[in-house]
C-alpha positions as CSV (number, residue, x, y, z in Angstrom):
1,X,103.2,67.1,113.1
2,X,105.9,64.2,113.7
3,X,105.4,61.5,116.2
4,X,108.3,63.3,117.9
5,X,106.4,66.0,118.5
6,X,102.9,64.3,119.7
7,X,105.0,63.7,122.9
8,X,106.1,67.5,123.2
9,X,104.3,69.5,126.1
10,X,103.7,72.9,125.8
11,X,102.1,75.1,128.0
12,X,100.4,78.5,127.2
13,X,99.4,81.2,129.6
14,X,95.7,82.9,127.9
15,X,96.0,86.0,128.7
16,X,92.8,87.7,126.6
17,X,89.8,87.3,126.2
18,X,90.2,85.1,129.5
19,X,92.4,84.0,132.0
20,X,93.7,80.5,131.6
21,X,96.8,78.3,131.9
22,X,97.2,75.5,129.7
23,X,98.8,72.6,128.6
24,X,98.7,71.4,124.8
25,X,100.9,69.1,122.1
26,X,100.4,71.9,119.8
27,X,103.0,74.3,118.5
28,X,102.5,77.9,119.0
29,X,101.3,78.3,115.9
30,X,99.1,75.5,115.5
31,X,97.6,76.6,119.2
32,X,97.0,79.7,117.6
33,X,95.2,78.6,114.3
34,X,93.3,76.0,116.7
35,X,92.0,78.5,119.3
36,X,90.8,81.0,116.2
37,X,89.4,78.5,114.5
38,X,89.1,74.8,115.5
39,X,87.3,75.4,118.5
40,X,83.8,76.2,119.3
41,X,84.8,77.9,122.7
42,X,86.1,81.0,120.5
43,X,84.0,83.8,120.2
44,X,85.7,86.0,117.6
45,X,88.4,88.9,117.6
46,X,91.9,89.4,118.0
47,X,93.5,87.2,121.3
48,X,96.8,87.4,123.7
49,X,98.4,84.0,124.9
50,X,102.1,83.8,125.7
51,X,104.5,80.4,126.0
52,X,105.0,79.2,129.2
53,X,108.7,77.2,129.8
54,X,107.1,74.0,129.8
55,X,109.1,73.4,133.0
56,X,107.5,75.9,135.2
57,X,106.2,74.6,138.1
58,X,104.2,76.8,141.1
59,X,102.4,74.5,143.4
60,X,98.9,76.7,142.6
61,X,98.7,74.8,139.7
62,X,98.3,71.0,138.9
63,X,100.6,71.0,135.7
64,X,102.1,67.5,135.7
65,X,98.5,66.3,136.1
66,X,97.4,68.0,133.2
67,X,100.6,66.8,131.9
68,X,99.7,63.1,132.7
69,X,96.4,63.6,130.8
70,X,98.3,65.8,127.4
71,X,97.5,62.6,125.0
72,X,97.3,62.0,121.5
73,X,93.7,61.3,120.6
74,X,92.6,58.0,119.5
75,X,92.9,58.8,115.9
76,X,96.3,60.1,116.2
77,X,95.4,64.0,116.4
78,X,97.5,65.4,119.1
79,X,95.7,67.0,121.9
80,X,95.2,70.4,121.9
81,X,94.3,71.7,125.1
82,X,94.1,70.5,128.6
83,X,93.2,73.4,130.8
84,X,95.0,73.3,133.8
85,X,93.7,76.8,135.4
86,X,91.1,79.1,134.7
87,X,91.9,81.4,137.7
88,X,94.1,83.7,139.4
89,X,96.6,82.6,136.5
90,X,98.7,85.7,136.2
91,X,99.6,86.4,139.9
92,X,101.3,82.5,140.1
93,X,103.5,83.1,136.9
94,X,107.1,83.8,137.3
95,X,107.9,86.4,134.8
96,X,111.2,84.8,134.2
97,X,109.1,81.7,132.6
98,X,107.5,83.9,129.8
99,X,108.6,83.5,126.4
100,X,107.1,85.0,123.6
101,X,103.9,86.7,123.2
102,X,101.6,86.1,120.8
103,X,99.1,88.7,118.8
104,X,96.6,86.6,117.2
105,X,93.6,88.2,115.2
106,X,90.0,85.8,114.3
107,X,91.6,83.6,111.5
108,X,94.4,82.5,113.5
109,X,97.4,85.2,112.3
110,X,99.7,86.1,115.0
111,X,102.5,88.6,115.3
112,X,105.3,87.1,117.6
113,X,106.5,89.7,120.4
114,X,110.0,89.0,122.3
115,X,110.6,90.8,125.4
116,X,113.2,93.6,125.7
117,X,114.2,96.0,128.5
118,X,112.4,98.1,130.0
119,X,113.9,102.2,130.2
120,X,111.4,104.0,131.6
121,X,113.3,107.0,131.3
122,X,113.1,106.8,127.6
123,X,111.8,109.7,126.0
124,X,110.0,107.7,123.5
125,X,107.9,106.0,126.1
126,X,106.9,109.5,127.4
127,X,103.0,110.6,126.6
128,X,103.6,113.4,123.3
129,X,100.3,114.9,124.8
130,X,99.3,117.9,126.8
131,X,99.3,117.6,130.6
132,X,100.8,113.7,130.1
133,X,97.4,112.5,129.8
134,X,97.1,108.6,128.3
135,X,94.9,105.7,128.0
136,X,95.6,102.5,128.9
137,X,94.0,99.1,128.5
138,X,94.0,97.0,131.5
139,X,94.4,92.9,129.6
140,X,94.1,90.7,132.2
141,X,93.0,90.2,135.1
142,X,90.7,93.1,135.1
143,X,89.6,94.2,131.8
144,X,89.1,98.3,131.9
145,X,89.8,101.7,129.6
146,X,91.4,103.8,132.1
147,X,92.3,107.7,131.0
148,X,95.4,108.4,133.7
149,X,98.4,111.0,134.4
150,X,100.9,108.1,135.2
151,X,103.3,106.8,132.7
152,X,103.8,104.0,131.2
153,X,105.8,102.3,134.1
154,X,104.1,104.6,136.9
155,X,100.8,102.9,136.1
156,X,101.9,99.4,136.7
157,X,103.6,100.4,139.8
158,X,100.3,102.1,141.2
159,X,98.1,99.6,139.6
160,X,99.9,97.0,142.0
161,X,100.7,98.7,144.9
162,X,98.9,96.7,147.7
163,X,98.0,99.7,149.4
164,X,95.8,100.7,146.6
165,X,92.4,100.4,147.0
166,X,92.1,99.1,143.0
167,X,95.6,97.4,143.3
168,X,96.2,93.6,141.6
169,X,99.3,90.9,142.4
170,X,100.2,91.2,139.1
171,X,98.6,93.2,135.6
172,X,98.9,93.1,132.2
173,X,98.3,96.4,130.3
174,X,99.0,98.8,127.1
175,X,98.7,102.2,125.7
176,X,96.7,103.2,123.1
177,X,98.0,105.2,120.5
178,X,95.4,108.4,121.1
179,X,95.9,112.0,120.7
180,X,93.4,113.6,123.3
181,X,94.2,117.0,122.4
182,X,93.3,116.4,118.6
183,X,90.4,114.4,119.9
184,X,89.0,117.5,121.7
185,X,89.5,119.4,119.0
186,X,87.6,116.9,116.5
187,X,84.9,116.7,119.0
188,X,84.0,120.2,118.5
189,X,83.3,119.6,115.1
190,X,81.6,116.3,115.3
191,X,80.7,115.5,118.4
192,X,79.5,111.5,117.1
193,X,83.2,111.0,115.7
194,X,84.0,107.1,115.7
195,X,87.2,106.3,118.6
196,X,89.9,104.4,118.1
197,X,88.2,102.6,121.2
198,X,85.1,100.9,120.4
199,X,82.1,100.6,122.9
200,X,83.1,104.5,124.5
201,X,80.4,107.4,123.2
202,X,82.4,110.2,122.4
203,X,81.0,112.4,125.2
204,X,82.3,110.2,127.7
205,X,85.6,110.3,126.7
206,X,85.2,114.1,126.4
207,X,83.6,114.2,130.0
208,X,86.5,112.1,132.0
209,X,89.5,114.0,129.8
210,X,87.6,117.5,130.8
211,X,87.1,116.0,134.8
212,X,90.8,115.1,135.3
213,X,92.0,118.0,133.1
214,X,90.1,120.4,135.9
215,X,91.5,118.4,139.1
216,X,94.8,118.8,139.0
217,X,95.2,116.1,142.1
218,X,93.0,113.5,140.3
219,X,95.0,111.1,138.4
220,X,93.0,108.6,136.8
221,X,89.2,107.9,135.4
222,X,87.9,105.0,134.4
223,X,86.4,105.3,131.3
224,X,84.9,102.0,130.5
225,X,84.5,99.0,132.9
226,X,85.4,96.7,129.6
227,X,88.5,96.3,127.4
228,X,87.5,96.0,123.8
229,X,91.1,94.7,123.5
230,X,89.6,92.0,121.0
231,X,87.9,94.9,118.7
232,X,91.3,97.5,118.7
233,X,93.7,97.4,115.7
234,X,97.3,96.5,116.4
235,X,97.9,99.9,114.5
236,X,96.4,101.7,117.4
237,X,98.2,100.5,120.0
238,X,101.5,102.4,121.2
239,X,104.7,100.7,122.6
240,X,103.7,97.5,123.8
241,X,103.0,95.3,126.6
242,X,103.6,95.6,130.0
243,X,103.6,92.7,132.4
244,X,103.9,94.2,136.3
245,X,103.7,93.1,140.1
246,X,105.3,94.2,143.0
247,X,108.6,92.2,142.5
248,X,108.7,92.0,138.7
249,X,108.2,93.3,135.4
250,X,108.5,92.3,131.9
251,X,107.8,94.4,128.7
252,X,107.3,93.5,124.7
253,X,107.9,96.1,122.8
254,X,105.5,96.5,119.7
255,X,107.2,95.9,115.9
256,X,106.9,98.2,113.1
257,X,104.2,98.0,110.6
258,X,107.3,97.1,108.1
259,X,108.6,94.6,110.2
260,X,104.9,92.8,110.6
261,X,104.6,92.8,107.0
262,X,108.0,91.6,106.4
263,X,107.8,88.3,109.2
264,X,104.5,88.1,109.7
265,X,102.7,88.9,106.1
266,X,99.9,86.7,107.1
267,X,98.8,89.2,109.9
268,X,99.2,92.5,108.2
269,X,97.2,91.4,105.0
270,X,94.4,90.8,107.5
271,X,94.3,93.6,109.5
């Protein structure tokens, strides 16, 4: 890193495995490699962060003081992290000040997701399975497996609807790429099949598709009150990420596995 860049200011909204805004002289990249591995605070397993403009402002946060504060260390190293929030991050973010999002696994390879619009009439965002069942992952800020008739842009609109019970200002969630059909079908011949989802017994999953299969008016289950987000493979995930509050909405649509081992080799050797 040049001198030039020791006086850059970045700023990085964490998205998983917590919630945290902050400020940093690193590079995306570097951030990355130094979150995986140069700090102790890391626990292991694939993370989300996306860049923040580093001009965003929102008076819930203290960012030029934690700009004041983003100073080289004494030896020169530039610093890498000054948090400036650890809470209630996602609801004070405007959208419009996301950049790219970044898929980072345990050694510090990332896959580098721009945002796109959103159809939600596409057919290919449409669930392929019987009575439009899917699963979802809630990222941030609640952290659930959630088995649910809506689709992929229904869920974020009833996930935030204030007059929801279960509602958040703002949610950041995905689909994963599971065939529940098949899955039932499998089950009958081995009902201790490993899941695409870790940390769910197969009979619960069984037991919530068979519960909102047989109540037509029941349209979602949670399944697990955690989000092994940082245990899933990339591979199993299905269409991308969706950011969503009442007012806005911003969505990164997954790559190809050709493309990720074309610009991002690093990644897909790893995985």
């Amino acid at each position: 890193m040049t001198n030039d860049d020791k006086s850059q200011k970045y700023l990085y909204l964490l998205l998983f495995p917590n919630q945290s805004l902050i400020a940093s002289q690193l590079q995306p990249d570097k951030f990355a490699q130094h979150y995986a591995q140069g700090s102790t605070g890391f626990f292991g397993g694939n993370f989300l962060f996306a860049e923040v403009d580093s001009g965003f402002r929102n008076k819930f946060f203290k960012i030029e003081e934690a700009y004041n504060d983003l100073k080289p260390h004494e030896d020169g190293r530039p610093k890498a992290t000054k948090y400036v929030c650890n809470y209630r991050t996602l609801e004070h973010i405007d959208f419009d000040a996301l950049k790219n999002l970044f898929y980072c696994n345990a050694f510090g390879n990332y896959i580098e997701l721009k945002s796109a619009e959103f159809d939600k009439d596409s057919d290919s965002l449409k669930s392929n399975f019987n009575d439009d069942l899917a699963i979802y992952l809630d990222i941030n800020p609640t952290k659930m497996v959630v088995l649910t008739r809506h689709n992929l842009f229904d869920y974020g609109v009833f996930s935030t609807d204030p007059k929801s019970f279960v509602s958040s200002p703002a949610i950041l969630y995905t689909q994963v790429n599971f065939d529940i059909d098949d899955f039932l079908t499998q089950f009958e011949i081995n009902p201790f099949m490993p899941l695409k989802i870790p940390g769910i017994h197969p009979s619960r999953m069984r037991d919530g598709i068979l519960e909102v299969k047989n109540s037509p008016t029941k349209k979602n289950k949670g399944i697990s009150f955690d989000c092994p987000f940082d245990k899933i493979s990339y591979r199993n995930l299905l269409h991308g990420f969706m950011f969503m509050s009442t007012e806005q909405k911003k969505f990164y649509p997954l790559i190809n596995m050709e493309e990720v081992e074309k610009d991002f080799y690093k990644f897909w050797k790893s995985m």
